[in-house]
C-alpha positions in Angstrom: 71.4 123.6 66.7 72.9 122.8 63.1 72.0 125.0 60.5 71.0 123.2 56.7 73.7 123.1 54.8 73.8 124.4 51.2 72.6 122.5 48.7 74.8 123.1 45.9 74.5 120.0 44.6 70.6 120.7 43.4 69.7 117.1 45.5 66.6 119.5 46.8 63.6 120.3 44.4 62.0 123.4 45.2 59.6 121.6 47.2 62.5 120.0 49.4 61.8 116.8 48.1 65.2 114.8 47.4 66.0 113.8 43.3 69.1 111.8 43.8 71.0 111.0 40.7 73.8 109.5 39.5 75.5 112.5 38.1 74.7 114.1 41.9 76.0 111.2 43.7 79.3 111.3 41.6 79.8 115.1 41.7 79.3 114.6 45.6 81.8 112.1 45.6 84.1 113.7 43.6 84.3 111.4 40.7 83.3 111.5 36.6 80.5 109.5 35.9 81.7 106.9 34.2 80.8 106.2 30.4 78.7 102.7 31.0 75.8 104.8 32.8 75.6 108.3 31.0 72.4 107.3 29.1 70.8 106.9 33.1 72.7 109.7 35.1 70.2 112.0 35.0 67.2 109.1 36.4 65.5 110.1 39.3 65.9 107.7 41.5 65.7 108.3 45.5 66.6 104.7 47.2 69.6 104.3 48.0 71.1 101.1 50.1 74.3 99.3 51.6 72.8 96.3 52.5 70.4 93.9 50.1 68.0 92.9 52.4 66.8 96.9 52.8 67.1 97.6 49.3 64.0 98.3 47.0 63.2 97.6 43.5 65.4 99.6 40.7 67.6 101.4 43.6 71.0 102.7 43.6 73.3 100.2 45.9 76.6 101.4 47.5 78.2 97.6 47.7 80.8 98.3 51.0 80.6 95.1 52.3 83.9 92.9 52.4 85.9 94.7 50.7 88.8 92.6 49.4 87.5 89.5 50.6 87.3 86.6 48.7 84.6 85.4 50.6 82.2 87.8 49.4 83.1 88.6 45.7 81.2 91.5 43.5 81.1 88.4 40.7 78.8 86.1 43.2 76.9 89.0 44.4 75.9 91.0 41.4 72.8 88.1 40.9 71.5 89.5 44.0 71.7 93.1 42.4 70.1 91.9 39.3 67.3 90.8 41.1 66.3 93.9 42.5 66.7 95.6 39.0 69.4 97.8 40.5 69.8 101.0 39.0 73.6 100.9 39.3 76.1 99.7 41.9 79.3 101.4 43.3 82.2 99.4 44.2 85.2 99.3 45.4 88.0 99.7 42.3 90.1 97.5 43.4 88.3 94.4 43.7 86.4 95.3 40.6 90.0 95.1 38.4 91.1 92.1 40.8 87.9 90.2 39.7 89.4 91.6 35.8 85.1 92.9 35.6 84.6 94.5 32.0 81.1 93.5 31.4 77.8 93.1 34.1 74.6 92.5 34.0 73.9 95.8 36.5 75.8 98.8 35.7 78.9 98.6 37.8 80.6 102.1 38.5 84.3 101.4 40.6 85.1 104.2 42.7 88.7 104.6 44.1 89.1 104.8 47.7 84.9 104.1 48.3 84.6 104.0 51.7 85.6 107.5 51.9 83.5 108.9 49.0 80.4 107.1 49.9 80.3 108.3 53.7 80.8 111.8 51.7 77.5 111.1 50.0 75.6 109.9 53.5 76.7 112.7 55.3 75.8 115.3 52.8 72.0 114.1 52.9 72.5 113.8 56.4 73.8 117.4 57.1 70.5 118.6 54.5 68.7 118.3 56.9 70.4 120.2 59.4 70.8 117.8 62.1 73.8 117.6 64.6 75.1 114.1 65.2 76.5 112.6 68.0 78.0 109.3 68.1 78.5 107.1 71.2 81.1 103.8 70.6 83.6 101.6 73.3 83.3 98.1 74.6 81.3 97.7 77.2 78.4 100.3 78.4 77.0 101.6 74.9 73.2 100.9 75.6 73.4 102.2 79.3 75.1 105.8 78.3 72.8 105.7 74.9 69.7 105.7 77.4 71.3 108.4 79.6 71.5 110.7 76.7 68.3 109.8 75.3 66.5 111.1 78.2 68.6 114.0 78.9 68.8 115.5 75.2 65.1 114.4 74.1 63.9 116.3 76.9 65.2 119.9 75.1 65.4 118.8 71.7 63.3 117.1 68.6 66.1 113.8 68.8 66.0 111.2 66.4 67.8 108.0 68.4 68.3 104.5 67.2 66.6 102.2 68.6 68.0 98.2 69.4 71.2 96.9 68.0 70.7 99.2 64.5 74.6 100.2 65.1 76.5 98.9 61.8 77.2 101.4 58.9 74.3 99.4 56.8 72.2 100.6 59.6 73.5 104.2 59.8 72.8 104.2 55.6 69.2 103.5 56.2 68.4 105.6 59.0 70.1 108.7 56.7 68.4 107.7 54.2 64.9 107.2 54.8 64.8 107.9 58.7 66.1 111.7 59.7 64.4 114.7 58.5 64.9 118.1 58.4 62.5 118.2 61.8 64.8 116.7 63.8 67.6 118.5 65.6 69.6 115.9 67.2 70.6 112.5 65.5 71.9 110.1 68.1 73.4 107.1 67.1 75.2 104.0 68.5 78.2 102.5 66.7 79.5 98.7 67.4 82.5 97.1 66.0 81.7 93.5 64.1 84.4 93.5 62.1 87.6 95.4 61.4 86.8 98.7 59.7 83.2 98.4 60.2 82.5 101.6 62.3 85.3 103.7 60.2 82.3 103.3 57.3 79.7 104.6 59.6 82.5 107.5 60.7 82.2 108.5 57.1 78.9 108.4 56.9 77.8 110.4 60.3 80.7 113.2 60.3 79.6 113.8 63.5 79.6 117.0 65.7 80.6 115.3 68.4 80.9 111.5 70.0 81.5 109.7 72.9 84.5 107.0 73.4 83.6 104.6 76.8 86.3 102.0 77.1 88.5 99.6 75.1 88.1 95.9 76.1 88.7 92.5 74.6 85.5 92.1 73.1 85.9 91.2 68.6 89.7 90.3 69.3 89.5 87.3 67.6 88.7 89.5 64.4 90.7 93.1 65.7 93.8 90.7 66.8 94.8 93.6 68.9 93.3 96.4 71.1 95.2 98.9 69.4 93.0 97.8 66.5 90.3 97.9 68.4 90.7 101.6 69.5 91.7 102.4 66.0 88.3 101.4 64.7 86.3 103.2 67.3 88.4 106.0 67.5 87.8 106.8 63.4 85.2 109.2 64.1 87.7 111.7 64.9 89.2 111.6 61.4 85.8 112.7 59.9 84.7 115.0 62.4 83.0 118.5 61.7 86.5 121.1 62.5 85.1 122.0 65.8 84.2 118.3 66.7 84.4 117.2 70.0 85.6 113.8 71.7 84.0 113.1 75.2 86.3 110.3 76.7 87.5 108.4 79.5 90.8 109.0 80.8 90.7 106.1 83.5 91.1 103.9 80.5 94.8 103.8 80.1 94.8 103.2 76.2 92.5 105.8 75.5 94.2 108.4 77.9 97.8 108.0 75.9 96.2 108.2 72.1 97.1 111.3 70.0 93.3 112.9 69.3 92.9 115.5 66.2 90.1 117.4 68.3 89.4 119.0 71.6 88.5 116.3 74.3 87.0 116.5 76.9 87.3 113.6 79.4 85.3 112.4 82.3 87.4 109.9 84.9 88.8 109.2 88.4 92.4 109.1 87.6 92.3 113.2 86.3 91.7 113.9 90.2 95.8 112.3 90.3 97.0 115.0 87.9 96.7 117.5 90.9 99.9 115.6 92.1 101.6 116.3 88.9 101.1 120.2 89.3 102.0 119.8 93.2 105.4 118.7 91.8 106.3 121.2 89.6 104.7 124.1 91.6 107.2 121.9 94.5 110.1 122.3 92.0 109.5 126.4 91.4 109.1 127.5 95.0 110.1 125.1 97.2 108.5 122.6 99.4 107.7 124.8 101.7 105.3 127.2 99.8 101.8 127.1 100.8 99.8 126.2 97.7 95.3 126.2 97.4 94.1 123.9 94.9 91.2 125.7 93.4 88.9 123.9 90.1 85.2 125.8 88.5 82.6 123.6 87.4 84.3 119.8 86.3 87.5 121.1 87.7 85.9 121.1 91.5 84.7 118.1 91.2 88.6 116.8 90.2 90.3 119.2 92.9 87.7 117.4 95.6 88.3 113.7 94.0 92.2 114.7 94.6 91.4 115.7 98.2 91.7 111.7 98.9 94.8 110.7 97.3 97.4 112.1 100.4 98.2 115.4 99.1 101.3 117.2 100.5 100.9 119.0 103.8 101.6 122.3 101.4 98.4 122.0 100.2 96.6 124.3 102.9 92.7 124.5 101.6 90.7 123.2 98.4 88.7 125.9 96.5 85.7 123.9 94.9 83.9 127.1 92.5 80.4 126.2 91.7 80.8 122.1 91.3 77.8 120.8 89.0 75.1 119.9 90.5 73.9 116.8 88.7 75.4 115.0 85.6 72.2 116.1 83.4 73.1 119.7 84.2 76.8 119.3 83.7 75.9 117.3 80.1 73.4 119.7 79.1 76.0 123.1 79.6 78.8 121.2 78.4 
């Protein structure tokens, strides 16, 4: 399992007990602190929140929703911040100089690029306590394969698993937050798409070690307008993955199969049984048709040489070598 990470941001007392400041969450995120809170960077103060309706009394707020909407302006919803007595707010820069904001009634600190530098904030209290985090997205199938896991990976590890429809980036704030702790080993957590850009913030946030990719469907395309978007969105994990991340896939999905990944995949599907015909060619091409060629696969591979055994391979093909074919898909998911 994942090892703490260093603290060398001093968020940890010597009794591990978080003491979040501003000055921490700015040198985190890269940024100065700006000159309208210097006389409160050094507060304590250990609630943090994305989303009002969590947020407590006198906490710091990370304001990431609809960004660059006019719907939803940081002038009509600072009252809301006031309310709770907000320490200070981050927003985005940009729509804090659209809105031409010099003066608030909270402490306003606009951070450049913000969806970036926040999920830089969430994942370093996330990776404090050591956890590793694996993501499951796609269209269709999310709950089913979440419960799958679930069973599988709480039965050999402490797992920490969202529970319901908790999947949006507020969600994944909270449970970071106030939910994972250093005695859990696994953080599971499902990601859905309500909105363009809405699990590229929970990406940022979760920096996951590894996550699963079902399917790309038609589902949100009134708000994605394409499923290129779509994939896009739910594909963002793999620009914030750990360096040896991994992406478990599926291959029979056509627009999955032909998008450029950063990381190692691994994919799971029917139609990989079909490259066998691809290899038949060449191998066809280098020594004739007439060569006598034994398809041979270990582990996942057998199972994709004996899936290829029904798709009218070439009378070449004299035998199929199946080496030690898993045995269940808990086994295969648990060595994998």
């Amino acid at each position: 399992m994942a090892k703490q990470v260093k603290d060398v941001h001093g968020i940890l007392n010597s009794k591990g007990e978080r003491e979040i400041t501003l000055q921490k969450i700015c040198d985190i995120m890269g940024i100065p602190v700006p000159e309208n809170v210097k006389d409160i960077k050094d507060v304590v103060q250990n609630k943090v929140a994305t989303r009002m309706d969590f947020a407590k009394t006198g906490c710091i707020f990370f304001k990431l929703t609809n960004i660059g909407s006019k719907k939803n302006t940081i002038t009509a919803w600072l009252p809301r911040a006031e309310k709770k007595k907000c320490l200070a707010v981050f927003v985005d820069k940009d729509q804090y100089e659209a809105e031409g904001l010099n003066s608030t009634s909270v402490p306003v600190i606009p951070v450049e690029n913000i969806i970036d530098r926040a999920g830089k904030f969430f994942a370093y209290i996330k990776d404090l306590s050591g956890v590793k985090t694996y993501a499951v997205t796609g269209t269709c199938g999310k709950t089913t394969t979440m419960r799958f896991l679930t069973n599988i990976i709480t039965s050999h590890f402490n797992t920490w698993v969202n529970e319901g429809n908790a999947n949006s980036y507020m969600a994944v704030s909270r449970h970071i937050m106030e939910e994972i702790s250093p005695k859990n080993e696994v953080y599971l957590q499902e990601t859905g798409a309500a909105s363009p850009g809405s699990i590229n913030k929970a990406a940022a946030m979760l920096e996951v070690d590894a996550f699963i990719l079902l399917n790309i469907f038609n589902h949100h395309i009134n708000e994605y307008k394409t499923q290129e978007a779509i994939l896009k969105d739910k594909a963002s994990f793999d620009d914030y993955m750990k360096d040896d991340g991994v992406i478990v896939t599926n291959f029979d999905d056509d627009l999955i199969a032909a998008y450029q990944f950063k990381h190692r995949v691994i994919s799971f599907g029917i139609n990989e049984s079909r490259d066998c015909h691809c290899w038949l060619a060449l191998m066809g091409e280098k020594f004739g048709p007439e060569a006598q060629i034994l398809l041979t696969g270990i582990s996942m591979g057998a199972a994709t040489v004996l899936m290829a055994s029904d798709t009218g391979l070439p009378e070449n093909v004299t035998g199929i070598m199946a080496d030690c074919g898993f045995s269940s898909p808990k086994e295969i998911l648990c060595s994998v």
